[in-house]
C-alpha positions in Angstrom: 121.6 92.4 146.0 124.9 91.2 144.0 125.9 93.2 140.7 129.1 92.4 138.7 131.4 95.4 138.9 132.8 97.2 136.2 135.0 99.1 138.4 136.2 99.7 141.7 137.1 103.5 142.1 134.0 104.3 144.0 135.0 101.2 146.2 138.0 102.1 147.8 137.2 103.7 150.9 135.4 100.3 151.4 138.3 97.8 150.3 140.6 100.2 152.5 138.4 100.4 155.6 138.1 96.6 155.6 141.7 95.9 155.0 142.8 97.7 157.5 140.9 95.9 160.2 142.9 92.8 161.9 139.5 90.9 162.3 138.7 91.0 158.4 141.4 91.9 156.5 141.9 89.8 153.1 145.6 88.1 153.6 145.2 87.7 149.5 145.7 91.5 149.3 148.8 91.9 151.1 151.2 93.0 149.4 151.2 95.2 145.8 151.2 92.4 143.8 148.2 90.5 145.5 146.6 93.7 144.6 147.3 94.1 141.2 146.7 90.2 140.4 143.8 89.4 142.9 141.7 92.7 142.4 142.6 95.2 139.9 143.2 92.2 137.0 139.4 91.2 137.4 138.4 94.1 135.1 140.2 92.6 132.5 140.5 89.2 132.8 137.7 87.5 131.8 138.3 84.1 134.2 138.1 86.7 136.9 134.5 87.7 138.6 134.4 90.9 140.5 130.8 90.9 142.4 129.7 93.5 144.9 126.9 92.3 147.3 124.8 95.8 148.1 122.1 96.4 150.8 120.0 99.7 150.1 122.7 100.5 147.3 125.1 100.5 150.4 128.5 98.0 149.6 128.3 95.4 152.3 130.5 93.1 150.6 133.1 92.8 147.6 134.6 89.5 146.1 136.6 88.4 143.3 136.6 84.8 142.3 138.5 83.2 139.4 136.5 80.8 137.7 137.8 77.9 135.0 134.7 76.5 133.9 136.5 73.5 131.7 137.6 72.0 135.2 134.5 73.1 137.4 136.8 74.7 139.7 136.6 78.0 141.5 138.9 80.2 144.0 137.6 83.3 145.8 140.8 85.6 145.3 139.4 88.7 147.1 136.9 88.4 150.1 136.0 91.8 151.9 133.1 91.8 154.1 132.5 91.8 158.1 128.4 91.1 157.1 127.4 87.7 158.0 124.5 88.3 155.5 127.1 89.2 152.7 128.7 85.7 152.8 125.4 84.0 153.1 123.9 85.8 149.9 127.5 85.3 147.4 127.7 81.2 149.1 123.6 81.2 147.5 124.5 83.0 144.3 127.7 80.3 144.0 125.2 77.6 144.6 122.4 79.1 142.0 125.5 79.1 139.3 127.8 76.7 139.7 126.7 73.8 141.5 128.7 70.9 141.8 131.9 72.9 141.3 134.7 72.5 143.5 135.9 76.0 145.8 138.9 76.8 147.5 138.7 79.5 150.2 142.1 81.3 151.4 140.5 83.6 154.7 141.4 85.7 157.5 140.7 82.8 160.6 139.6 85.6 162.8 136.9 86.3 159.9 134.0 84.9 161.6 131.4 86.2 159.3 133.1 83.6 156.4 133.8 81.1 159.1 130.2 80.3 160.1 129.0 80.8 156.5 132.2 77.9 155.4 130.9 75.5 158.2 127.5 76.2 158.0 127.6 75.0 154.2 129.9 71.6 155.6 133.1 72.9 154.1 136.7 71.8 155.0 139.2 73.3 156.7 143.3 73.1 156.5 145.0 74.2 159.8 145.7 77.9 160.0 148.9 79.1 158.3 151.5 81.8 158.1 154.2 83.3 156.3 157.9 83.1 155.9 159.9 85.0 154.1 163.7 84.8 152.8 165.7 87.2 154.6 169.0 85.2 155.3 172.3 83.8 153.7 170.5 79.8 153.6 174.0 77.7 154.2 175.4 75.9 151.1 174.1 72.7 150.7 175.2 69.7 148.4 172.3 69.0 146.0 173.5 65.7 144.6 170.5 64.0 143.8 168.4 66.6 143.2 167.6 67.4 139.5 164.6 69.3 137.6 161.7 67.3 136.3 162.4 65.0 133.5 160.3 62.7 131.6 162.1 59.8 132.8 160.7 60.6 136.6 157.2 62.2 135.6 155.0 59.2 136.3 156.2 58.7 140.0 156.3 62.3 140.4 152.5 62.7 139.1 151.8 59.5 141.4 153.3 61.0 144.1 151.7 64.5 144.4 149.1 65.9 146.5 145.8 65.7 145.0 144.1 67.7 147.3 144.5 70.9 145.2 143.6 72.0 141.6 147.8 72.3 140.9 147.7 68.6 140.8 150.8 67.3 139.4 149.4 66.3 136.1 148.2 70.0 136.0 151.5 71.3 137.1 153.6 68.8 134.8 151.8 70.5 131.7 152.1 74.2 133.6 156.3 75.1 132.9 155.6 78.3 132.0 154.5 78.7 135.9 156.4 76.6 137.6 159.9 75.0 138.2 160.2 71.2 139.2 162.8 69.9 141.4 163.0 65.7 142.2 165.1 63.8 144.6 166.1 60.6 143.0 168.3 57.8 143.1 168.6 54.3 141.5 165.8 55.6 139.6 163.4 56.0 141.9 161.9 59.9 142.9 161.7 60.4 146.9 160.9 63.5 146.9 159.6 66.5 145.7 159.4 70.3 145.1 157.0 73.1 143.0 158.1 76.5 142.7 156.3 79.4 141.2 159.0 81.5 138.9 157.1 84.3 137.7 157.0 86.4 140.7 158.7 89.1 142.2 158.1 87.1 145.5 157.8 83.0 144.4 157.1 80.4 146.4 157.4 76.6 146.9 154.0 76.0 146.2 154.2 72.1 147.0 157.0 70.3 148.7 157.2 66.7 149.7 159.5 64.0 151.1 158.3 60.6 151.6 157.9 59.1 154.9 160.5 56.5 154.6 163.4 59.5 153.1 162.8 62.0 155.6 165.4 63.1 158.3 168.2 62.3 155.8 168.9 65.6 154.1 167.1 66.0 151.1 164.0 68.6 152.2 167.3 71.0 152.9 168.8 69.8 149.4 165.3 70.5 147.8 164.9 74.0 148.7 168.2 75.1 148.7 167.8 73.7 144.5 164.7 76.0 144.4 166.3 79.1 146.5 169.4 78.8 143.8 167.0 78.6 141.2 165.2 81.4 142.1 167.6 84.0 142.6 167.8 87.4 142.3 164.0 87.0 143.1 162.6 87.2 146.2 160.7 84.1 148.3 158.1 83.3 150.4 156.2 80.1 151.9 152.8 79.2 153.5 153.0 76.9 156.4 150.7 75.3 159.1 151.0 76.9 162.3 151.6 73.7 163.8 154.1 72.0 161.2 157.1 72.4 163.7 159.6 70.4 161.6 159.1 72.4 158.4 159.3 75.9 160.6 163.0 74.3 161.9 164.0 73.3 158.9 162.5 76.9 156.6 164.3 78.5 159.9 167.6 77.4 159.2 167.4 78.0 155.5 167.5 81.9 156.2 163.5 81.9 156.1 161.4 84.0 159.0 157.9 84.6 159.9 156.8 87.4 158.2 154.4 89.8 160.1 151.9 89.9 157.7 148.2 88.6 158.4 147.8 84.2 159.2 145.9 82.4 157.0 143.2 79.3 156.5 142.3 77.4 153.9 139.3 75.8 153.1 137.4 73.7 150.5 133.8 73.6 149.3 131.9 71.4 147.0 128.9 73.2 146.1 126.0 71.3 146.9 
């Protein structure tokens, strides 16, 4: 049975007991301020679902999702389960009330329980990711080139973006409250790219791009130096794929290091 929750005090011998296990820990509740905006803000806000999924009036499973019906997109913020049955029951309640909507799942890989109930429904995956963290002095870099988003470079920058997100850059472009814009340009023309969140204690590049025919001539590094100068006194973070070894060298040798905390994989569902 799923009920909406109006509270989660009763819960937190629940949320703790499955947080602290390695195999099914949430990696969205990591630090304080995953807390307070992935869980605790679902009582009030109302974009925010919090759902308990109960078996005998015993919690097997407890999710948030953020939901923004005008763009049929949702995000499961908070996923705490090790029940197979749990995941199965909230992925049928999804289907019963949003189909056709577009979800974006951020899990523990060693989760199996959500694993088999992503592939199971013929979601995609993204390769598994960790985080890095800004602990070092990143060396001073010349960011000639490098300016924040203007409306004279907002077409090839929209052109440009990923669009395998909901921050697409149209989305982001209309989103400065959020985030800070940083283009590589010259003779007019954008090469490359970079997002940053700036409401944070802890922000984070939440896109970043060179294209192909730019790259291995300086201006990632002038990039993210822009947005570490940008940022500061505040702290910063990144996601990156496990795999990505020339963005690991180059977040290396900014003064970024792999942060302990849990990995993480992302994946994508279209309700069907």
């Amino acid at each position: 049975m799923i009920r909406e929750l109006t509270e989660f005090e009763p819960y937190w011998d629940f949320i703790n007991g499955i947080n602290a296990d390695p195999a099914y820990l949430e990696p969205m509740l990591s630090t304080q301020e995953q807390i307070e905006g992935n869980l605790l803000s679902a009582l009030k806000n109302p974009d925010q679902v919090p759902l308990g999924v109960f078996e005998n009036d015993v919690m097997t499973g407890l999710f948030v999702f953020l939901v923004i019906k005008e763009e049929r997109y949702i995000e499961m913020l908070v996923g705490l389960s090790r029940s197979p049955a749990a995941y199965e029951e909230i992925a049928d309640w999804l289907a019963a009330n949003y189909p056709g909507y577009h979800v974006d799942f951020v899990f523990n890989p060693k989760n199996d329980a959500i694993l088999g109930m992503l592939e199971k429904r013929g979601a995609t995956f993204d390769p598994e990711q960790f985080k890095m963290v800004l602990t070092g002095e990143p060396p001073a870099v010349d960011t000639t080139g490098v300016e924040p988003l203007s409306a004279q470079y907002e077409e090839q920058y929209i052109a440009m973006h990923d669009t395998d997100r909901y921050w697409t850059g149209d989305k982001v472009v209309k989103a400065p409250d959020i985030f800070r814009v940083f283009v590589a340009a010259d003779g007019g023309t954008v090469m490359g790219y970079i997002d940053v969140t700036k409401n944070n204690e802890e922000n984070e590049p939440f896109d970043f791009l060179v294209k192909e025919e730019y790259r291995r001539r300086g201006w990632g590094r002038k990039l993210l130096y822009k947005a570490i100068e940008a940022n500061r006194p505040k702290r910063m973070m990144l996601i990156v794929d496990v795999d990505n070894e020339p963005a690991i060298a180059l977040y290396r040798s900014m003064g970024f290091t792999h942060d302990p905390e849990p990995v993480s994989r992302c994946a994508t569902w279209i309700v069907a």
